[in-house]
N, C-alpha and C positions, 0 to 999 in steps of 0.2 A: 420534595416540594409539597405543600401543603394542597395545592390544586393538578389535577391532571393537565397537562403543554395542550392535547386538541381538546376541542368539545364538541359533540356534534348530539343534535333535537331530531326527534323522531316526528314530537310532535308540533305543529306549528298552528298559530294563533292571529290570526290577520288581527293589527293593531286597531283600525279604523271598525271591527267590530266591537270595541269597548270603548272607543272617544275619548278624547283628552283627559276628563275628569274621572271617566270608567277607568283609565288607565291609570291616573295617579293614585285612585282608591285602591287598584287592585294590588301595586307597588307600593303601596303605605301601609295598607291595613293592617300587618302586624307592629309595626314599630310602636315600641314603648320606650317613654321616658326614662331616663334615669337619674339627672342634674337636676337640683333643688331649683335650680336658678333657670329651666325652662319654667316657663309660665304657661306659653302656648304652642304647640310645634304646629304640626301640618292640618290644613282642615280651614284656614280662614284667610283673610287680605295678608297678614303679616304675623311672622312669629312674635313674640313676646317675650324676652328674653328681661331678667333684675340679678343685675350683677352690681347689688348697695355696696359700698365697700371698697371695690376692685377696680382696674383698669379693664378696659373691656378692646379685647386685639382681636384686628377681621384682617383677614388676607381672603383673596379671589385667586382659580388658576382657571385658564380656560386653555383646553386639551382638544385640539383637531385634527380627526384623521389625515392620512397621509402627509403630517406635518410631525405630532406629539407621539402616533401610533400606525402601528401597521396591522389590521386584523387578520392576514394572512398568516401570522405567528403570535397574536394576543389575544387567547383566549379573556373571554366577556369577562368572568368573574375576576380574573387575575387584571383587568384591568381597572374594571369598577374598585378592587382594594386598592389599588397602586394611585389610583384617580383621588381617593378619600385621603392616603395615609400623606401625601406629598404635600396636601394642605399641614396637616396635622405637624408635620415638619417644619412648618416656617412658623406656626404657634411657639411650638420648642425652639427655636432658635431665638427666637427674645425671650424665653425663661419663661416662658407664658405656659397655660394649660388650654389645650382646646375643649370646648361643650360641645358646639353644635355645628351642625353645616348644613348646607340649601344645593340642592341637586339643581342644576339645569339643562337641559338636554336639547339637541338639535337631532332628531332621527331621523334616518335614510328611508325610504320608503325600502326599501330589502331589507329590515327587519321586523323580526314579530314582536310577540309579546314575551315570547319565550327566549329570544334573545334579551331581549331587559331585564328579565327576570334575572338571566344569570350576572347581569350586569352588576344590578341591584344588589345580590347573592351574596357579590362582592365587596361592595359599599357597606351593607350592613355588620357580614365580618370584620372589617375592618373598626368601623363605629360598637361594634362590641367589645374587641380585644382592647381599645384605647377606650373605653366608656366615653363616647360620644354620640348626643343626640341629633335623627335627621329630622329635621321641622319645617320643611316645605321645598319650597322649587317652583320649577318654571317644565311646561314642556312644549314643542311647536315641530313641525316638518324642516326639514334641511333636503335642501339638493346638492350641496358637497358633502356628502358622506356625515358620519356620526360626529356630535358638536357636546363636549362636556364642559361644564361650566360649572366649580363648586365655590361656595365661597363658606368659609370656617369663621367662627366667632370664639374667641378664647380670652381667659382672661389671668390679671398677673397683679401684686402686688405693686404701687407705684415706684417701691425703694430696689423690687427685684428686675425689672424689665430690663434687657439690654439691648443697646442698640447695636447696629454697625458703629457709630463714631465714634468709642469711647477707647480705645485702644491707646496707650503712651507707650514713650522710646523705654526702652530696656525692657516692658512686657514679656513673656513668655508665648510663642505660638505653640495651639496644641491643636489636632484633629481627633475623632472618635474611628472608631472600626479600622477598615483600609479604604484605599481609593481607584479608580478605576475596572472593578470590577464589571460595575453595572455596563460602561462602553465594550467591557469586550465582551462580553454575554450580548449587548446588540449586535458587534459585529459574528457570534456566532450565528444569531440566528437570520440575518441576512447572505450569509454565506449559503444556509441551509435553504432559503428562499431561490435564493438565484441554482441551486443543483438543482432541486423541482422545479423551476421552470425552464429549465433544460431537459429533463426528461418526467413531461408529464405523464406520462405513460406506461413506466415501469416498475411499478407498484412500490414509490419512492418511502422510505422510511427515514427520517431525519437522524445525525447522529450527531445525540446530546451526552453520548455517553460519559461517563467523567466529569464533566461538566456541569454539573445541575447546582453547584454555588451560585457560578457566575450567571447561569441563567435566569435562578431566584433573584439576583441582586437588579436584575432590569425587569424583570416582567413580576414581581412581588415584593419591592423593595417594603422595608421599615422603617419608620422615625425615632429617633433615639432619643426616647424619654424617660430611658435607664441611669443615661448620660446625667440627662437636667436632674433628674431625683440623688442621684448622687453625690452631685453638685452643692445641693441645697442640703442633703444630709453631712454634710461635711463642711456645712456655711460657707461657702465658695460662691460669688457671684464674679460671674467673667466681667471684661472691662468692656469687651465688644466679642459677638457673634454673628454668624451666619452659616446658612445650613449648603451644603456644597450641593448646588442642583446644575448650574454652570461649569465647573471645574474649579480645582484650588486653587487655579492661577487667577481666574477671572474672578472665584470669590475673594481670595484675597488680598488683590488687588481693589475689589470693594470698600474691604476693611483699611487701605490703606488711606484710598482718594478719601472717603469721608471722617477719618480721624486724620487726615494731614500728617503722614508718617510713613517711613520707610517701611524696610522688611528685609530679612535674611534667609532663606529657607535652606536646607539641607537637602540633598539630593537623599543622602544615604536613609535619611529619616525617617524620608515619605513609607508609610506602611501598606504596604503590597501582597496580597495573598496567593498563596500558591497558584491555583487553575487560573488566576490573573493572568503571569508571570509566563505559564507553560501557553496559554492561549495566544498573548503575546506572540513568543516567541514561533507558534504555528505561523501568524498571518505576517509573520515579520519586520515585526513593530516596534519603537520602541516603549517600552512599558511604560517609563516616566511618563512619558508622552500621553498617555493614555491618561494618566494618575493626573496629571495639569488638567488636562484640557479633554478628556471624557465627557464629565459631570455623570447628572441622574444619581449621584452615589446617596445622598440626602444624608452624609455624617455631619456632624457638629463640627465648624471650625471658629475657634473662640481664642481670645485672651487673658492672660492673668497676669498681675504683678509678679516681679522677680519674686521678688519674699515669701508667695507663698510656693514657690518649687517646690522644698519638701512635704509640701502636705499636699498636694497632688500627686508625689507617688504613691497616697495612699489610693486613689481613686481608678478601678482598672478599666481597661478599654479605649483609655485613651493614650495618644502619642506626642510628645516632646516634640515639634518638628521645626524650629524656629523661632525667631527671636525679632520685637517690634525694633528701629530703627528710628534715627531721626529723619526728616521728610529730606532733605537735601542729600541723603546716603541712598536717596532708590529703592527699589526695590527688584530683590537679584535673589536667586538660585545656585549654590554653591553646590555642584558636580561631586560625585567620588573622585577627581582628579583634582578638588580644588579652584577648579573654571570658575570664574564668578559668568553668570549668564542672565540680562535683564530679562523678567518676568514679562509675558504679553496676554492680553486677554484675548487669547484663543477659542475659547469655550465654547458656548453651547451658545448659537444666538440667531434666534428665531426669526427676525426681520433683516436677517442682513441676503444681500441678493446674492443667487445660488449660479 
């Protein structure tokens, strides 16, 4: 993994001795532009963004403790990347590029400055690796716990954008990477949670061993903008996308209600990686299940016309998993037994009561 799983500060920095603006100076002051199309990033009322030309795509995610994260197993930095790149994912998922993004933070009074920092750490890695600029933000106190709030500014040619609703019957379903990774790497590390606090006492060491895929795939996920470039190197524009953060059942079941169309999917299909599979089979689960109705995975689940099948096997990384339908045929999951089984939006959903 690119970050160490703890992190722990020797030194600490009471926030309140550098004040809101002493703070956002101190968390800004290296960031340098690097998109033609910033005009003005951090430092005044509003950024300044001239995107002549282009469509200009904004998405917002707003991330709160003991709801989106658990900092008893997320380290700062790995979250602060994880917080940045998840935006940067639904950019990609309409074909878009993201530029820029806008920090906003709720902080706990139990953090310092040096907690942000590595926060920050994070955010900035990640806006480096994707060439994305950060141009301002918001900061304020929180009394439920740490409050992330980014919103991504990205932009797309008007003939390349996709939406969700453009998907038609005989379409091709395809996914990027595998799927439910990222849920069992949470359920590892919540298993690992709940033995430390059974014995907090005996000098607990978590065991990640083996594991460290699945754990990258939730506490460091990536946005697949390998996917979109190779897309567009091979003139491919999908009919409809979106980026699996719900699970494939619930995303694409998205893709169905707003293009008004079935769906078929293959059980055998769905792409599953090894320490998924073996993790799985620990907590005694079934895998599929995981791969539906997980989410966090942040692959590309898209559309193409029949026609072009062969020319998408030139394109790798990505999976065949399905086929669009007409909207009176439903939308159903075909078993390695054959089973047809309708599709439910299981997934990931934040306001429903617990």
């Amino acid at each position: 993994m690119a970050f160490p799983v703890f992190l722990y500060h020797m030194k600490r920095t009471e926030i309140a001795t550098l004040g809101e603006f002493g703070l956002i100076d101190h968390l800004t002051k290296d960031i340098k532009t690097k998109q033609e199309t910033t005009v003005k990033g951090v430092g005044d009322d509003a950024a300044i963004v001239d995107n002549a030309g282009k469509r200009t795509l904004i998405t917002t995610d707003l991330l709160l403790e003991g709801i989106h994260f658990d900092l008893i197993y997320t380290p700062l930095k790995h979250l602060g990347y994880k917080a940045a790149v998840v935006n940067f994912s639904d950019i990609y998922a309409m074909n878009g590029k993201p530029q820029q993004i806008t920090i906003s933070l709720g902080i706990a009074k139990r953090m310092s400055v040096e907690d942000l920092e590595e926060f920050y750490s994070g955010v900035k890695t990640a806006c480096e690796i994707y060439g994305v600029d950060i141009i301002g933000g918001d900061t304020t106190s929180s009394l439920t716990g740490f409050t992330i709030s980014i919103t991504c500014i990205g932009t797309a040619d008007d003939d390349k954008i996709v939406y969700r609703y453009g998907a038609k019957d005989t379409d091709l379903i395809f996914v990027s990477g595998d799927l439910g990774a990222s849920y069992m790497g949470l359920q590892l590390l919540e298993r690992e949670k709940s033995v430390f606090a059974s014995n907090p006492d005996k000098g607990f060491q978590p065991d990640f061993g083996g594991r460290e895929y699945i754990l990258e795939r939730q506490l460091k996920p990536e946005a697949r903008k390998d996917i979109v470039e190779l897309l567009a190197e091979n003139g491919i524009v999908p009919t409809s996308m979106i980026d699996i953060s719900d699970g494939l059942s619930s995303d694409l079941l998205h893709i169905c209600k707003q293009s008004n169309v079935g769906c078929q999917l293959f059980e055998e299909r769905i792409p599953i990686d090894y320490q998924t599979a073996a993790m799985a089979e620990t907590f005694n689960m079934n895998v599929t299940t995981a791969a539906l109705n997980g989410g966090e995975d942040y692959e590309l689940l898209f559309t193409v016309p029949l026609t072009l099948h062969e020319k998408m096997k030139d394109i790798t990384g990505i999976h065949l998993v399905g086929h669009i339908t007409k909207p009176e045929n439903g939308c159903y999951m075909i078993t390695r037994d054959g089973v047809e089984i309708e599709l439910k939006a299981q997934g990931w959903n934040p306001i429903a009561e617990k």
